[in-house]
matplotlib code that plots the C-alpha trace (Angstrom):
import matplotlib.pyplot as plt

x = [0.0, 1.9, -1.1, -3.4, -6.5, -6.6, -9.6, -11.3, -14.7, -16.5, -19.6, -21.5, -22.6, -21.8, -22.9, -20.9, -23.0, -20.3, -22.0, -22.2, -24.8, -28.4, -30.8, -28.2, -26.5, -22.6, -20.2, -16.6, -14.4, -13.8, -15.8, -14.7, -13.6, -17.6, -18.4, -15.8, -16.5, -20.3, -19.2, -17.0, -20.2, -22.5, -20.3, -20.1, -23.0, -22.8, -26.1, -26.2, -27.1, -23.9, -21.3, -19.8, -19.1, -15.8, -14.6, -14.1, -10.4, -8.1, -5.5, -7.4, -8.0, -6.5, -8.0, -6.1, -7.8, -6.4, -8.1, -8.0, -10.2, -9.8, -12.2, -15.4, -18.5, -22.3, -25.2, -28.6, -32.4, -34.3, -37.5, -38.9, -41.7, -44.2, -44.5, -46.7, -49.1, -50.6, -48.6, -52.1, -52.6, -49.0, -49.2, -46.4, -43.0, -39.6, -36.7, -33.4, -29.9, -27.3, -24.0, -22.8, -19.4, -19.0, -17.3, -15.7, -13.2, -11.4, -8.9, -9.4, -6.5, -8.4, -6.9, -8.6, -7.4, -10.7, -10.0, -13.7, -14.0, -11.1, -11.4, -14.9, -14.4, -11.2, -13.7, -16.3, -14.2, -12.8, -16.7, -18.2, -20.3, -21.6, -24.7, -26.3, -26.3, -23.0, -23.8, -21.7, -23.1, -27.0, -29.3, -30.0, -25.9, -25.3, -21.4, -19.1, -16.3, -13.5, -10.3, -7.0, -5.0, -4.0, -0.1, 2.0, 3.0, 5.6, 6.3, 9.0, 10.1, 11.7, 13.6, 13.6, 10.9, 8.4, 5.6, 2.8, -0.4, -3.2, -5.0, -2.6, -3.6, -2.0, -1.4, 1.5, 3.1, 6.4, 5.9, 3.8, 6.3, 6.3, 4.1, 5.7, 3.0, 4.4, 2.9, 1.7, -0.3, -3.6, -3.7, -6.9, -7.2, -10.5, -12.1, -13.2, -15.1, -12.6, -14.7, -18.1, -19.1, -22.5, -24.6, -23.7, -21.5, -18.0, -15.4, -12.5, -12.1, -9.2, -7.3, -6.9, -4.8, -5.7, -4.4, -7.5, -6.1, -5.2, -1.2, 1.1, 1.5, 5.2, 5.6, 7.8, 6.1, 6.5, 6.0, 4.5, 3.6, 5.0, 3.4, 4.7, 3.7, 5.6, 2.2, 3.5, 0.4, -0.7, -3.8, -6.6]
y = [0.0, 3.1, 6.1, 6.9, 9.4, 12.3, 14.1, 16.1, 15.6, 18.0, 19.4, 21.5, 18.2, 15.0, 11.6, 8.3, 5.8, 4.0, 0.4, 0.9, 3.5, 3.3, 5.8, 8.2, 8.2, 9.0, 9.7, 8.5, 11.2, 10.1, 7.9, 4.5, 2.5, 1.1, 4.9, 5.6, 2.8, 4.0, 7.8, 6.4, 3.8, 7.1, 8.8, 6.7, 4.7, 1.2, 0.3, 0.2, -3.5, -5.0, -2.1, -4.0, -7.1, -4.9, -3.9, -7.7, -8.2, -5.7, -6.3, -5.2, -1.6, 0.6, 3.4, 6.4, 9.4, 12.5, 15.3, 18.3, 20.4, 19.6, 17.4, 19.5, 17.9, 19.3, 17.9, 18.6, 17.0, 15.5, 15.0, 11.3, 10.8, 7.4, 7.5, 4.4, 6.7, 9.8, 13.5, 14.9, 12.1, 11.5, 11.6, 10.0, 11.4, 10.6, 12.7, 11.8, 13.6, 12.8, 13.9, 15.6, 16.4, 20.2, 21.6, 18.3, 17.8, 15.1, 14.1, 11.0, 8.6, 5.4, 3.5, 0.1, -3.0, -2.3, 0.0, 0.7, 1.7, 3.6, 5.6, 6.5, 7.9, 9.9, 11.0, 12.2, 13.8, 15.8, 16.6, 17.2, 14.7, 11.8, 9.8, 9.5, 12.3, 12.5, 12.3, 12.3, 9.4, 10.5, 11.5, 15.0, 15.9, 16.8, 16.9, 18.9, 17.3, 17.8, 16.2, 17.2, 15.1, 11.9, 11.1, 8.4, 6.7, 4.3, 1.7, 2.5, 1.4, 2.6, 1.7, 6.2, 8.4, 9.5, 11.7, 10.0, 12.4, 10.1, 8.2, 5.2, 1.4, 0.6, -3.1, -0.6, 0.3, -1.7, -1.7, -0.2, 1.7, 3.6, 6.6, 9.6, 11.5, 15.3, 17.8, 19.9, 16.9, 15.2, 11.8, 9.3, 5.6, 4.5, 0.6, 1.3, -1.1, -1.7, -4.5, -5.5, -8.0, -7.8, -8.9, -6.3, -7.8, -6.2, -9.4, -6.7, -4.6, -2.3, 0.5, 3.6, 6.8, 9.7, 13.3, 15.8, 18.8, 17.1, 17.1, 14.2, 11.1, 11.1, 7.1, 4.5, 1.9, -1.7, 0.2, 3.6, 4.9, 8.0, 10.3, 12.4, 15.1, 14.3, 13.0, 10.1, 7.3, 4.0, 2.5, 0.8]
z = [0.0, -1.0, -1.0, 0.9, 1.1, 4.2, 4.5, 7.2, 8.4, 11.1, 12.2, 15.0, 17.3, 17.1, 19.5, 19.3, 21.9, 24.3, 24.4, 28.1, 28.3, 27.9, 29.2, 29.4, 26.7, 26.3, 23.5, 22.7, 22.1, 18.1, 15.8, 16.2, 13.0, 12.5, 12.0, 10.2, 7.6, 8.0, 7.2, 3.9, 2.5, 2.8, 1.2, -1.9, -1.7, -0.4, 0.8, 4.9, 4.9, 2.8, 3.9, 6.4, 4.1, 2.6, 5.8, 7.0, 6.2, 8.1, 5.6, 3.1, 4.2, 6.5, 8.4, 11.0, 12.6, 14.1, 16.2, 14.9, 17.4, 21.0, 22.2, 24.2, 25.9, 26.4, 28.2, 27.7, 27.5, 25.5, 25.0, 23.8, 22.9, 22.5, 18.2, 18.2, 18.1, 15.8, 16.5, 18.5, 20.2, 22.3, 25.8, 27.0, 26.8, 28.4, 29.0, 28.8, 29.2, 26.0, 26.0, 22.9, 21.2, 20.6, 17.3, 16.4, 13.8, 12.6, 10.0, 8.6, 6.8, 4.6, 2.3, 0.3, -1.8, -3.8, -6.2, -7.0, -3.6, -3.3, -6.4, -5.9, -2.3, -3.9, -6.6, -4.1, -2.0, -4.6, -6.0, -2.7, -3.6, -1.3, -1.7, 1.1, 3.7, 6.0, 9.6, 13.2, 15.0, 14.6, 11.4, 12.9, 13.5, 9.9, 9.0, 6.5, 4.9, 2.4, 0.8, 2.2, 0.2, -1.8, -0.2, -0.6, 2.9, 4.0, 7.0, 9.2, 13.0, 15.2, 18.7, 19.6, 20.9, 18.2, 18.2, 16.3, 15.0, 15.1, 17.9, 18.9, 19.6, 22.7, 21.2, 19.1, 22.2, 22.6, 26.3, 29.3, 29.6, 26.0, 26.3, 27.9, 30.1, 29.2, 31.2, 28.8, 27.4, 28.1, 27.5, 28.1, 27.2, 25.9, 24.9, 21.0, 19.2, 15.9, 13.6, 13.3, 11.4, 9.0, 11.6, 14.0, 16.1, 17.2, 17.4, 18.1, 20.9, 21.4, 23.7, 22.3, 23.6, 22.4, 23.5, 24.2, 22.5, 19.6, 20.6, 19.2, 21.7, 21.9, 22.4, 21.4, 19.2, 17.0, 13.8, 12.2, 9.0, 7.4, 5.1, 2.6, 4.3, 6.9, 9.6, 11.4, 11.8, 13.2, 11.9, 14.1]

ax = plt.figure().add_subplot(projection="3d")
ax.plot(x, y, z, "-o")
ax.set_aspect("equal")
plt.show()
């Protein structure tokens, strides 16, 4: 794999459901990889009951994300109501407090064996175009997005300290002892779902570090990729 598509994708609100929350609902920090791959097939097109059947093989597709704005939290309530019934004659209503994200932005790293798949999201981007509406996490949270680039990208490792740009698996970490806690940083470790089969059920879990602000992790890790550009990445 020697390119790669970066683009960014933001919006005013956005609401990833952790699994562990029900009635009231909270939001991961960052889309995990099932959004992600839900945000690229609405994008160009794939129809939301087959999408997942491309994303199956990790080595066929690759996929990095990097804050851009730091990450900011609101609460508020919400009104649901009963809609078994007609508008006039709802009576029953239940509310609920959802936590949102606030002026999120994200830039996005995706590459994929398929050429059809790859092309057309490169073709989209460029256009503006997408298919079906772009969302973050929920219908109503409308998102913006837009193609930063097409680069080329390379393995490399490394025994030194590095600061890497995107989110970072702690599985990459060469030991517990790899991440340097600077104290200008703030650094949070969260479970992400990472693949989901067609049926809707995750069969990889993973931690991920992220850094709040949107600061590189400076870490030591088994391997990295390298941009062009000069963005050092790991993938999910």
């Amino acid at each position: 794999m020697d390119k790669i598509l970066k683009f960014k994708i933001w919006g005013d609100y956005a609401h990833f459901k952790k699994f562990y929350t029900t009635t009231s609902p909270l939001t991961f920090e960052f889309p995990p990889p099932p959004t992600i791959i839900g945000i690229i097939s609405a994008i160009i097109g794939l129809d939301k009951n087959e999408y997942l059947e491309y994303f199956q093989n990790p080595d066929e597709f690759k996929i990095a994300l990097s804050i851009v704005n730091p990450i900011k939290k609101v609460r508020w309530t919400q009104n649901l109501i009963d809609t078994k019934h007609h508008f006039w004659r709802i009576k029953n209503r239940t509310q609920i407090r959802i936590e949102f994200l606030k002026d999120s932005a994200f830039s996005l790293y995706f590459s994929h064996k398929n050429e059809k798949i790859y092309n057309l999201l490169k073709t989209n981007l460029e256009k503006h175009n997408s298919v079906y509406t772009v969302s973050l996490g929920l219908s109503e949270l409308l998102a913006n997005f837009e193609l930063i680039d097409e680069v080329k990208i390379e393995n490399s490792k490394s025994d030194d300290w590095i600061n890497i740009d995107s989110v970072l698996p702690y599985s990459c970490l060469q030991d517990d002892n790899s991440v340097d806690f600077e104290v200008s940083r703030e650094i949070f470790k969260v479970n992400f779902p990472i693949l989901m089969q067609p049926n809707r059920v995750v069969n990889k879990r993973e931690d991920i570090l992220f850094e709040r602000n949107g600061n590189p992790i400076k870490c030591k890790v088994t391997q990295f990729c390298k941009t062009e550009k000069g963005d050092n990445i790991v993938f999910f």
